[in-house]
N, C-alpha and C positions, 0 to 999 in steps of 0.2 A: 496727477489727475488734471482734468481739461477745468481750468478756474471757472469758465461762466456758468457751465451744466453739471458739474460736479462727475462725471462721467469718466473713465477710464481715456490718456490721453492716447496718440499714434503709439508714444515708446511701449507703454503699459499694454496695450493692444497686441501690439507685438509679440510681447512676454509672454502674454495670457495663451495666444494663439499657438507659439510653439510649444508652451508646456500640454496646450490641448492636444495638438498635434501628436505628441508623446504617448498621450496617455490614452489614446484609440488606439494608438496604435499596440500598445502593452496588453491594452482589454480587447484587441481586436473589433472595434465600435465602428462608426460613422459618426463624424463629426459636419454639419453643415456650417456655411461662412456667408452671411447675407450683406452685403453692401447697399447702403438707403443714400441717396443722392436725392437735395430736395428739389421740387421742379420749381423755376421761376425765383427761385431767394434771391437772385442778384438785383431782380426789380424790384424788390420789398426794400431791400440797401437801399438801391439808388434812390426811389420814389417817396420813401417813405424815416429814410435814417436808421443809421446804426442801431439805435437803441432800441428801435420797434424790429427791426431782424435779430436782438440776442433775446428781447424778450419770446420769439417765435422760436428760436432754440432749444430756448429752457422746456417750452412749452412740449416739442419734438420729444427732448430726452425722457417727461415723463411717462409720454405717451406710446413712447417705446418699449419702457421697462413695462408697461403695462400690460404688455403684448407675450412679455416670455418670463421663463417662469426663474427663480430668483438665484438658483444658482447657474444659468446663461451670461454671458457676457454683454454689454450695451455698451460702444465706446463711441465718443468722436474724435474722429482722424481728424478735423482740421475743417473750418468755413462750414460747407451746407452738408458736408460728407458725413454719416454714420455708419458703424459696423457693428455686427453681433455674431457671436461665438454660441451657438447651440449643440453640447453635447449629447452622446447617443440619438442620434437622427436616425430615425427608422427609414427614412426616404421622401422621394418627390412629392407621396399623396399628403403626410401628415404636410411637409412642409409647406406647399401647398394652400395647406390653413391658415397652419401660422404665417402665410407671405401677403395671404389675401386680407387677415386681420390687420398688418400693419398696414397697408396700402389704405382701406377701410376708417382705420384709425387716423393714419398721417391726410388724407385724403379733405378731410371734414376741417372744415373751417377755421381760422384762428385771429384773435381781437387782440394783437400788438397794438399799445397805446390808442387802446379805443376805436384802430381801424378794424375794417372787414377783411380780410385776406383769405383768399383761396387757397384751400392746399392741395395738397399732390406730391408725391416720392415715387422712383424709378427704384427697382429692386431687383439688385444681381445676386445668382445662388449657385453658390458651389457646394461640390461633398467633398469632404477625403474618406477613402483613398482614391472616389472613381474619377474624378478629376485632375486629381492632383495629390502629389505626396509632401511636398514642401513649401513652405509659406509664401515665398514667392509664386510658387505656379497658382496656389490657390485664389491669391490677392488679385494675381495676374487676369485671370479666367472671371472671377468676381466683378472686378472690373469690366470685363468683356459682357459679361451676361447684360451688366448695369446700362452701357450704353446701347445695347438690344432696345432693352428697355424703352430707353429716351427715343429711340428711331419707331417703335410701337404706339408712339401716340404719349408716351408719359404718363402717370401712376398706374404703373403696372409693373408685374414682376415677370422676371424672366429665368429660367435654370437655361446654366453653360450649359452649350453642345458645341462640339467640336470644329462642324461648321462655320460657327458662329466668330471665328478670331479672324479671317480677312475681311471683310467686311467691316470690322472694328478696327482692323489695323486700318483699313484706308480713310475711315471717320478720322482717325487720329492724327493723320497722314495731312485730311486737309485740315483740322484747325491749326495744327503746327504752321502748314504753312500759309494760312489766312491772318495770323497774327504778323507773320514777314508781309505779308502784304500790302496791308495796310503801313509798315512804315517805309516798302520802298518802293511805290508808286503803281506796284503790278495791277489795282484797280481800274478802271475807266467806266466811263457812260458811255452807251448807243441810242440810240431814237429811233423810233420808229412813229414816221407820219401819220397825224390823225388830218382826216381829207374830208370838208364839208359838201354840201350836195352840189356847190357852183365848179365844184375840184380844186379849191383852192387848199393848200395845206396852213391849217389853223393852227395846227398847235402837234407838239408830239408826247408820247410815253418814255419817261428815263428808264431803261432795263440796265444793270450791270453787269459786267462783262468783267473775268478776272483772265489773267494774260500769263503765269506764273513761269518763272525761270527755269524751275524744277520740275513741273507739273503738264506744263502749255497749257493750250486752253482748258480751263476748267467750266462748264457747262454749270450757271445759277443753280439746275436743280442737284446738283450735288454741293456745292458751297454752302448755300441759302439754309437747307435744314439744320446745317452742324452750326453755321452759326447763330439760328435762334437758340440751340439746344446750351453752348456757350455763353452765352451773355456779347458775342462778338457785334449780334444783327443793330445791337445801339451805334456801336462805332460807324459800322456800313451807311446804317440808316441818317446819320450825321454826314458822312461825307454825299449821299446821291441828294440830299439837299441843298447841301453847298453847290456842288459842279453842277445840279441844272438850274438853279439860281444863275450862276453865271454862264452859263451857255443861255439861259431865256432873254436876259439884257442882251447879249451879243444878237442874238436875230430876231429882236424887234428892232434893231436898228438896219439890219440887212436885209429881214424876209418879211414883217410882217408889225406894225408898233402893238397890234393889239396880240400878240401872238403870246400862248400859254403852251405850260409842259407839265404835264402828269407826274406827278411821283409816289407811289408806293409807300404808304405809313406800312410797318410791322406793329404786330401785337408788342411789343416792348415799347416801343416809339408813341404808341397811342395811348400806355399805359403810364408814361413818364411824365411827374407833375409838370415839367421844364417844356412840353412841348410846344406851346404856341411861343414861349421864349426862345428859341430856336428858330421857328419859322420867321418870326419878326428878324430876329436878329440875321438871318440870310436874307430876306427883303431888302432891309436897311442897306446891308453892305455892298448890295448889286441897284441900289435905289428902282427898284421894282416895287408895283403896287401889287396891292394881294391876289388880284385877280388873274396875276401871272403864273399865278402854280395853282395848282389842280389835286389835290391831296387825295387819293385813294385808297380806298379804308373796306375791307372786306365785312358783310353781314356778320358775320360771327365773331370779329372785333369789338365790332359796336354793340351786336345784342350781350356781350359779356356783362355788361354790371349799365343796362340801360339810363338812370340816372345819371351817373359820371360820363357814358359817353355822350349824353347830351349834353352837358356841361363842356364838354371838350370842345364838339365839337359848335357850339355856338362861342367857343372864346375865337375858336378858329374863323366861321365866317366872320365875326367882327372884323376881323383884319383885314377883309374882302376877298378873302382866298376862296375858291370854287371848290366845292367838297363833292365827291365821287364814292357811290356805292358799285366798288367791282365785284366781280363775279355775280352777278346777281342774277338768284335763282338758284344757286349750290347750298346756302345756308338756311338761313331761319327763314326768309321769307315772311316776316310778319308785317301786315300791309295796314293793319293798326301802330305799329309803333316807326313805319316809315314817315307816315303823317306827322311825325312829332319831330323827327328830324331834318336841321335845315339841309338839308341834300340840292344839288345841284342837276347831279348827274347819274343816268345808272345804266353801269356799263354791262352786256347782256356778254355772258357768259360764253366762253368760244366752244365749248362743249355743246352746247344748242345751236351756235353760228353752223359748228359741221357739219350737220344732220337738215339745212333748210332746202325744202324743196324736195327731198328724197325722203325723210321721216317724220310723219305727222305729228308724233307725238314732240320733236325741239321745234318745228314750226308753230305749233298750238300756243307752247311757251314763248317761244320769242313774241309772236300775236299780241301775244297778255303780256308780258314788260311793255311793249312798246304802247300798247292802250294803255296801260297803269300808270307809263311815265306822262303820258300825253295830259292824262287827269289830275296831275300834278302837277303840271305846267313843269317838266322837267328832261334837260338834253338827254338823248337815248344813244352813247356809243356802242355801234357794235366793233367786238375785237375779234380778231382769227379770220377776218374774211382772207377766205384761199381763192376762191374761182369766182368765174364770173356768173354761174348760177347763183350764189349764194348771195353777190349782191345784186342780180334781177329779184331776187324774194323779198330782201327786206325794201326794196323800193317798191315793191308792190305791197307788202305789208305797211311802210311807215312812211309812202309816198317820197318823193327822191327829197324831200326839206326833214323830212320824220329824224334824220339821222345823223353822225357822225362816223364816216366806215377808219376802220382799220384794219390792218391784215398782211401778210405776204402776199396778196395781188398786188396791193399799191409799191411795197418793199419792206423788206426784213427791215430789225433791227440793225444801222451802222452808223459809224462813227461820227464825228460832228463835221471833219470835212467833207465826208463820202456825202452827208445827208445836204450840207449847204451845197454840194456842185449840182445832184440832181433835182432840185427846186431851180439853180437856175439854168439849169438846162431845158426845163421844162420837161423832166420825166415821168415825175409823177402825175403832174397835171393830162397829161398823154393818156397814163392810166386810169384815167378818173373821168376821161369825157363821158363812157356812157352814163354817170349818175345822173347828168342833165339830160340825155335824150328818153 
C-alpha cells in the first residue's frame, strides 16, 4: 500500500486490475479504467513544499473514494498520478457521471497548510474489452485519453478513441525530446525589433526557438503547450531569462544604452514564490538595471488570484523592471482591477492588429486600448504589424508618438547576429521611415 494515502500502491494496482480483467471476462462484464492526473501539483511542490503537496494527496484520495462506490478500486501510481478500477461498467453515459463527479469533486479547492490551492484533474477512460483486452493496452490507451485531456484545457475527462494515439504519441515525442534539449543546447532566443515612432529600434521581444537533432525545427506552438502541461515551462522560463539578460547588456553597449527586451512570464513562472529572486538574480549577473527587461504577463495570469498578483507584481517593479500586459483584450479585461496594477505597458493584441482598417469591429477595439492606455499614462505596443495599412491606422488612431510597432513588416523573429547586422545596416530603420512622415 502507497504509505502517505493509504491507498492501493502501482504493484497492488496492477494485481487488482488483472484479476479484474479475469473476472469480466469469466462474467462477460465491462470493466472501465480511469486514470486522474492532477493539474498543476508540481507548482504546489515547488512554490509551496513537500509537505503542503502530501497533504493535498491525502486530501485527492479521500475525495476519490468518495466518488465510487466501495467495492471499486482507488489506487495511486506514483507523484500526482491516480487510478481506479470500476467493475461491471454499463458504459460511456453512466460513466460519464461518475467522471464529471470526480472532475467536480477534484476540481473545488484545497487548504494544504493553510494555503489556498486550486484544483483540477485530467481524466483518461478506457473499457475492456472495447478498447483493450490486456493491462497494458488498457493503461496504454488510459494514458492516451489522459493526456487528450491535458491538451483540452485540463480538468476534464476524456474517453479513448482510437484516433486519439498519434497525436498523443507526438505530445510524448516532444516532451522526450524537450527534456534532451534542454541539457544539449538545441534551445536558442530570436528577437524581434520593437521600432519607436522616430524608427529607432528601442528594444526587442525574446521568442524561443527549438532547433532539435531529431526533430528539426520545432515551431513554439507545439513545444510551449507540452511543456506547461509537464512542469518543463519552469526550466524554459529560467533559461529565456538568462539569455536575454545577457543578450540586453551586449546591445546597450553596441545598439542602444537605454535599450530593453521583452520576455514572456508563463502561468508557472508568475505563480513561483522565487520569482523576483530570479529576475534579480539575472540583473545582477549581467549588471543590468531593472528597466532593462520588460516582463510580459498575460490578463488571465494576473486576474487568477488578483491579490497575489499584485503583490508579485509590485515586488517586481520595485526592482525597476517594466511590466507588460500582453494580449490585451483576449482575457478579462477588467479596467477596474487594471487601475490597481502597476503596469507599464499594454500590448494590443495581433488578433485586432489584423483586422485594422478592413474590420470595424478590431479597429473599434484597438481605438479603446490605445484611449485606455493613453488615460493611464501608459506605453501602447502594437504586435503583428504585417502591412503597411495596418500601420497607417494605428498612426491615425494613436498619432505616429501613440505607439510602439512590432511586426513582420519591420522583421520576423531572428537570431542575435542576424538582428545586430540589420540595425546596423540600417534595415529596419528603412522600414520604419513612414512612422514619421
Amino acid at each position: 500500500y502507497d504509505t502517505l494515502t493509504g491507498l492501493p500502491n502501482r504493484v497492488l494496482f496492477q494485481d487488482r486490475l488483472l484479476h479484474s480483467i479475469s473476472q469480466s471476462r469469466r462474467e462477460q462484464q465491462k470493466l472501465a479504467l480511469i486514470l486522474v492526473d492532477l493539474d498543476n501539483f508540481k507548482t504546489v511542490n515547488d512554490t509551496l513544499g513537500h509537505a503542503a503537496g502530501d497533504e493535498m494527496l491525502k486530501e485527492v484520495a479521500k475525495r476519490l473514494q468518495a466518488c465510487v462506490r466501495e467495492s471499486d478500486t482507488v489506487a495511486r501510481l506514483g507523484g500526482d498520478e491516480f487510478a481506479l478500477i470500476l467493475m461491471d461498467a454499463k458504459g460511456p453515459v453512466e460513466m460519464a457521471r461518475t467522471a464529471g463527479e470526480i472532475v467536480l469533486a477534484l476540481g473545488t479547492s484545497y487548504q494544504p497548510m493553510g494555503f489556498d490551492v486550486a484544483g483540477g484533474a485530467s481524466l483518461g477512460i478506457t473499457f475492456y474489452p472495447d478498447d483493450g483486452e490486456t493491462l497494458e493496452e488498457l493503461l496504454k490507451h488510459a494514458d492516451v485519453a489522459m493526456y487528450r485531456a491535458k491538451e483540452r484545457g485540463r480538468n476534464n475527462y476524456q474517453f479513448f478513441t482510437a484516433d486519439m494515439a498519434a497525436g498523443v504519441a507526438d505530445a510524448m515525442l516532444i516532451e522526450t525530446g524537450l527534456r534532451h534539449a534542454l541539457e544539449a543546447g538545441e534551445l536558442s532566443m530570436h528577437y524581434q525589433p520593437q521600432l519607436s515612432a522616430d524608427g529607432r529600434v528601442v528594444g526587442a521581444e525574446a521568442l524561443m526557438r527549438w532547433n532539435s537533432a531529431e526533430l528539426g525545427q520545432v515551431p513554439p506552438m507545439r513545444f510551449i503547450p507540452v511543456a506547461e502541461k509537464n512542469g518543463l515551462i519552469a526550466a524554459l522560463g529560467d533559461f529565456a531569462l538568462c539569455e536575454a539578460s545577457r543578450q540586453c547588456a551586449a546591445w546597450r553597449l553596441s545598439i542602444d544604452p537605454d535599450f530593453r527586451i521583452a520576455v514572456n512570464l508563463s502561468a508557472a513562472q508568475f505563480r513561483n514564490e522565487k520569482l523576483t529572486e530570479k529576475v534579480v538574480g539575472a540583473l545582477e549577473k549581467f549588471a543590468l538595471p531593472g528597466s532593462a527587461l520588460e516582463l510580459e504577463i498575460t490578463e488571465t495570469v494576473v486576474m487568477e488570484d488578483v491579490a497575489r498578483g499584485q503583490s508579485v507584481l509590485k515586488s517586481l517593479k520595485d526592482q525597476g523592471c517594466r511590466l507588460a500586459i500582453d494580449d490585451f483584450g483576449t482575457g478579462y479585461s477588467s479596467l477596474a482591477y487594471l487601475k490597481r496594477f502597476p503596469m507599464d505597458v499594454l500590448k494590443i493584441d495581433k488578433s485586432f492588429v489584423d483586422g485594422l482598417g478592413a474590420d470595424h469591429d478590431d479597429t473599434a477595439v484597438a481605438q479603446a486600448i490605445i484611449g485606455l492606455a493613453k488615460s493611464l499614462r501608459l506605453e501602447v505596443v502594437a504586435e503583428g504589424v504585417e502591412t503597411r495599412e495596418q500601420l497607417d491606422c494605428l498612426i491615425q488612431l494613436a498619432g505616429a508618438e501613440g505607439f510602439i510597432a512590432q511586426g513582420y513588416y519591420f522583421a520576423k523573429p531572428m537570431p542575435a547576429a542576424e538582428f545586430e547586422r540589420k540595425v546596423a545596416e540600417g534595415f529596419l530603420l528603412a522600414k520604419a521611415d513612414g512612422i514619421t512622415q
